[in-house]
N, C-alpha and C positions, 0 to 999 in steps of 0.2 A: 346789258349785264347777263341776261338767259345765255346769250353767245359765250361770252367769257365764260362764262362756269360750267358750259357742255365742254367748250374747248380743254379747257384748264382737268376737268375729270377722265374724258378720252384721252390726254396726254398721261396723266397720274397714271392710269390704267395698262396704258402700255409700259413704260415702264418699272409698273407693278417686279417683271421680269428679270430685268436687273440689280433693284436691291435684293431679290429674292437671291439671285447667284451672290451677293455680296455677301449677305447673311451666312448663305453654305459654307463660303471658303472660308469664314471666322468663327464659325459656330465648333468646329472639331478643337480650337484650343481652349476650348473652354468645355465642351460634351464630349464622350466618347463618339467616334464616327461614327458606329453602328447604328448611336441612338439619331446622328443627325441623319444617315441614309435614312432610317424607318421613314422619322416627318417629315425627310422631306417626301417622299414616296407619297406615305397619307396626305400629305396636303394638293401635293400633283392631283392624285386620286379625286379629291373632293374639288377642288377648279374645275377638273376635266368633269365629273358628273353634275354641278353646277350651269355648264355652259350646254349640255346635252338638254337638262332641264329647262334653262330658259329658251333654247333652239326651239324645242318643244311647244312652248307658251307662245310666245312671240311669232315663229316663224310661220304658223297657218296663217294669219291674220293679213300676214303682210302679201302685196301681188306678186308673183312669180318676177326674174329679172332676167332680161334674154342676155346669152353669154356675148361678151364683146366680137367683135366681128373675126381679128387676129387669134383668139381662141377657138371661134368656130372652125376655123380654113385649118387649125392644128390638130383638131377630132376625127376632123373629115379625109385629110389626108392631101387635101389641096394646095397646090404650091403657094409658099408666101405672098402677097397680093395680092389675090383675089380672096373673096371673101364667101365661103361654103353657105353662108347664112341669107345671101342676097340674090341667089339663082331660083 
């Protein structure tokens, strides 16, 4: 049941996004656009320093995660296939 209801909330969560854009394009026939540009502005605003916040909280806690191997060989400048992280 713990499964189902992580799964079931990271799915809700993402997307979050999309009814978000459903609301937008319906909300001007009903508010002036001005007022739905503002919130939606302010509420972007508050998501994004929400998710700064908990990066914050959360993220020392956790161990560091070495980047996948095809993103190392991309930094590093190393041809596809080989892997910069494993020399």
């Amino acid at each position: 049941m713990e499964a189902f209801l992580l799964s079931t909330g990271v799915i809700f969560l993402a997307e979050l996004d999309d009814k978000s854009q459903l609301i937008a394009l319906t909300s001007p026939t009903k508010f002036k656009a001005r007022t739905v540009l503002i919130g939606i502005t302010l509420a972007t605003a508050v998501v994004h320093l929400a998710s700064v916040v908990l990066g914050k909280v959360v993220g020392p806690p956790c161990p560091p995660v070495s980047s996948p191997c095809w993103l190392a060989s991309r930094s590093s400048g190393s041809p596809p296939g080989r892997c910069a992280a494993t020399r």
